[in-house]
C-alpha positions as CSV (number, residue, x, y, z in Angstrom):
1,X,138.5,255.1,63.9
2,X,139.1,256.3,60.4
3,X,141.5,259.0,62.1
4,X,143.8,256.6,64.0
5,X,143.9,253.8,61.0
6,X,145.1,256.2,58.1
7,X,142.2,255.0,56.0
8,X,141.4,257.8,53.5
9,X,138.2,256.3,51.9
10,X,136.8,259.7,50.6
11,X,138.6,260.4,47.0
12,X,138.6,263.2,44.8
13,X,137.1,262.5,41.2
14,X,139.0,265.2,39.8
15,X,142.4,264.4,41.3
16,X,144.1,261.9,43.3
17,X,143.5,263.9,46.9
18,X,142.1,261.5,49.3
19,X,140.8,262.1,52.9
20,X,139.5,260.0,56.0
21,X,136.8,262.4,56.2
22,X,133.4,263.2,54.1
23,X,132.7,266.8,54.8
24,X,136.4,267.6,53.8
25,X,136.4,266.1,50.8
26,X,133.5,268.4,49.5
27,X,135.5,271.3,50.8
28,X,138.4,270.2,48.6
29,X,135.4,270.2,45.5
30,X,135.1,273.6,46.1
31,X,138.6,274.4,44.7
32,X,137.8,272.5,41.3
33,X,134.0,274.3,40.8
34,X,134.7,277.1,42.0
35,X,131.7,277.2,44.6
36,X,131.6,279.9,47.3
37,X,128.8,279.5,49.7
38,X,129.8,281.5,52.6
39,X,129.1,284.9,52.0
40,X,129.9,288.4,53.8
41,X,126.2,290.1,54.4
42,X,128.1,293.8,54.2
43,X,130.0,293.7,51.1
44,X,130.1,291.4,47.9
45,X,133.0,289.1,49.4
46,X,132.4,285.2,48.9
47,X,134.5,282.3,50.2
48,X,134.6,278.8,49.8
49,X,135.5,278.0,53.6
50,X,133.5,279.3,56.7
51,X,137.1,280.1,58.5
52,X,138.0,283.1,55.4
53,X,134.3,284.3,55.7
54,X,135.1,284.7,59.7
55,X,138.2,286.2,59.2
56,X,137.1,288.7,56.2
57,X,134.5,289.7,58.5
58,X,137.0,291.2,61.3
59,X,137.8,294.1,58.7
60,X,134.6,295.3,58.8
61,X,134.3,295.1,62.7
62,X,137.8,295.9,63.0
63,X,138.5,293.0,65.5
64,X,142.0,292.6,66.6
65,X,141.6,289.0,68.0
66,X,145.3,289.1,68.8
67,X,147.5,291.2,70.9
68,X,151.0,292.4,71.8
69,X,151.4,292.0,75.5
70,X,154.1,294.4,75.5
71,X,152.9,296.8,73.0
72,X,149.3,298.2,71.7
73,X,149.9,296.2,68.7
74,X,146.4,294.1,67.7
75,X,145.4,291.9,64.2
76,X,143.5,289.9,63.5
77,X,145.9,287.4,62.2
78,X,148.0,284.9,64.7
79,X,150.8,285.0,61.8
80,X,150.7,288.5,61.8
81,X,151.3,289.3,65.4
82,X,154.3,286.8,65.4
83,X,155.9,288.7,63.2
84,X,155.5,291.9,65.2
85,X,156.8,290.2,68.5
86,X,160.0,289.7,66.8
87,X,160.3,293.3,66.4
88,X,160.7,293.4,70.7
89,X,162.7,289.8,70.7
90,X,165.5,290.5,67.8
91,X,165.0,287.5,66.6
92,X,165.8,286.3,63.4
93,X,164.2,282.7,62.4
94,X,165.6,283.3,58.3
95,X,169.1,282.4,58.0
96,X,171.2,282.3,54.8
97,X,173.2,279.3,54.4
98,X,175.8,281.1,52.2
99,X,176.5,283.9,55.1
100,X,175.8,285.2,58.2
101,X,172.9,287.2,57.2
102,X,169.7,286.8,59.2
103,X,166.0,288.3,59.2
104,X,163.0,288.4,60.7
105,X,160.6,287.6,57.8
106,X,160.8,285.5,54.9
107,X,160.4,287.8,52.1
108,X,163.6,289.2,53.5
109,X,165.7,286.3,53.3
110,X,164.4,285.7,49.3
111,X,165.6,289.4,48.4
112,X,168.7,288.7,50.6
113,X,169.9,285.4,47.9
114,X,169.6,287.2,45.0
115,X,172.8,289.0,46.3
116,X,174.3,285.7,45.8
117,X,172.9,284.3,42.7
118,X,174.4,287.1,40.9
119,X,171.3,287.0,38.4
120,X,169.6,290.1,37.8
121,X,168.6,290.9,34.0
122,X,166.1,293.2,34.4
123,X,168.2,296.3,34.3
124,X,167.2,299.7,32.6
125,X,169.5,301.3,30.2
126,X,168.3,304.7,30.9
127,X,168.8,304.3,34.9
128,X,171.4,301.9,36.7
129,X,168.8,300.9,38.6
130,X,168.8,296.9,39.8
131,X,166.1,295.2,40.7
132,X,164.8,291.2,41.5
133,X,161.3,291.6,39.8
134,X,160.7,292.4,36.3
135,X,157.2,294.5,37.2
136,X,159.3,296.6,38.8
137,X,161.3,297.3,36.1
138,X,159.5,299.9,33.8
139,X,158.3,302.1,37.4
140,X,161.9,301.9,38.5
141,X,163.0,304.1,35.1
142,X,163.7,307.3,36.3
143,X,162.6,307.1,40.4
144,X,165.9,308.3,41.3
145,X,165.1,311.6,39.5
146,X,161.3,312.1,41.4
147,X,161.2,313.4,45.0
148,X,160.2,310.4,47.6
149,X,158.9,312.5,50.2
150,X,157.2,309.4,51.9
151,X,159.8,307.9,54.5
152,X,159.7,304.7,56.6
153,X,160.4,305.5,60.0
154,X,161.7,301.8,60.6
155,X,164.0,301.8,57.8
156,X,165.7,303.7,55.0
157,X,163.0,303.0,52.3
158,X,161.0,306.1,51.2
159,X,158.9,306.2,47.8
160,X,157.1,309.2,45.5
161,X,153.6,307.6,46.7
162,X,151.7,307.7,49.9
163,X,149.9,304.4,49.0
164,X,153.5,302.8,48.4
165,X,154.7,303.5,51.2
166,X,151.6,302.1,53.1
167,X,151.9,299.2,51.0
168,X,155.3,298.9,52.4
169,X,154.8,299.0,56.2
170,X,152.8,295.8,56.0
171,X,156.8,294.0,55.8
172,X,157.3,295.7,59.2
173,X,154.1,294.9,60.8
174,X,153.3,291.4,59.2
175,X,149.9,292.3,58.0
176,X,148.4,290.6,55.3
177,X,145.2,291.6,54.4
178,X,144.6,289.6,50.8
179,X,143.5,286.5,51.9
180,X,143.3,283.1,49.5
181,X,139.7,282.3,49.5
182,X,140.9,278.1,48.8
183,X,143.9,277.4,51.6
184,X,144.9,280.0,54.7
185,X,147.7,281.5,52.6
186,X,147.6,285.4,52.5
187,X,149.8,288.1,51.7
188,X,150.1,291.9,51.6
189,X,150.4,292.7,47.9
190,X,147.2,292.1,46.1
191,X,149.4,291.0,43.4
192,X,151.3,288.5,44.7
193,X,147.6,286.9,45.6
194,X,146.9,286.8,41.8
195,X,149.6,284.6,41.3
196,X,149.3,282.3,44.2
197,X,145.5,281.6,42.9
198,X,147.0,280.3,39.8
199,X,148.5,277.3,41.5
200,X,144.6,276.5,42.3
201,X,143.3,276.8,39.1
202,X,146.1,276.2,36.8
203,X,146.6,271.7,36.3
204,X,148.8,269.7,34.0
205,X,147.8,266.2,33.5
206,X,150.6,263.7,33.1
207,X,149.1,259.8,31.5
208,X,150.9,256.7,30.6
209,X,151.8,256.7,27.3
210,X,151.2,252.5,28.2
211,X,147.5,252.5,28.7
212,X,144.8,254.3,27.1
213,X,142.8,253.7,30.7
214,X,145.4,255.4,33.1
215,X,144.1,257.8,35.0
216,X,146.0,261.2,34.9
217,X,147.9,262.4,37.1
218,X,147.4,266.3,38.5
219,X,150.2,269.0,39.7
């Protein structure tokens, strides 16, 4: 009954997250101690939900749960193949509300707006060479003068490294294979992952300057 009444009796003694539901509220303890039960029995990988252990596991069976029904195209990611079946429909979800430009995936639509910001400051004085990410910056010094003998056969990108380049295909095919171990997010830069599990770990506590007794307040 908890379900259809909205009652959220469970609460979180670390934060304000409530829930209607017992065995999700020790889930959500997992992201403030850390814990990570489930385990992979063929490599050291550790998660705090059952679901990433499940899906960790399909790399080393090399399960592709989901398929193209036009194509040979298999992941093991629903988000994933979504992505691909765009690249038989055309279609373009990610519109710009400051032009006509539309894309297929997100990340696409990000790197589109900074055409219109017009802020860029990470420029190199040795190479005219703009980019949108400063850790790009000091690796972007001088590219134009290597060789890029790896191409992209599904667009004009081509890089000096084979692992780039395979780094790069992931846009086209939607693969993410760095997976958060707290929420379902994932990604295809192991980078980018980094970051994202700071928003887990890193909290400011807001109190009332009014009362010495208030309880903080978590972001």
């Amino acid at each position: 009954m908890i379900k259809h009444s909205g009652e959220r009796p469970y609460k979180c003694e670390e934060c304000d997250y409530r829930t209607g539901r017992k065995l999700t509220l020790i889930r959500h303890l997992r992201t403030h101690t850390g814990e990570k039960p489930f385990k992979c029995d063929q490599c050291y990988y550790s998660a705090a939900r059952k679901y990433n252990l499940d899906r960790h596991k399909r790399t080393h069976t090399g399960e592709k749960t989901f398929m193209c029904e036009l194509c040979g195209f298999g992941t093991n990611k629903r988000s994933a193949l979504s992505v691909h079946i765009r690249s038989h429909s055309g279609e373009k979800p990610y519109k710009c509300e400051q032009c006509d430009f539309s894309c297929k995936q997100k990340f696409q639509l990000k790197r589109h707006m900074v055409t219109h910001s017009g802020k860029n400051p990470h420029v190199s004085e040795e190479v005219v060479f703009r980019t949108a990410k400063k850790s790009e910056l000091s690796t972007n010094k001088g590219k134009q003068k290597r060789e890029r003998p790896y191409k992209c056969d599904q667009c004009d990108y081509s890089t000096a490294r084979k692992c780039h380049l395979e780094r790069h295909m992931f846009k086209h095919t939607g693969l993410k294979p760095y997976s958060c171990e707290q929420c379902e997010y994932t990604t295809f830069k192991k980078s980018i992952l980094t970051s994202h599990m700071t928003k887990h770990s890193f909290k400011k506590t807001y109190k009332c300057d009014q009362s010495s007794r208030q309880p903080g307040r978590t972001v």
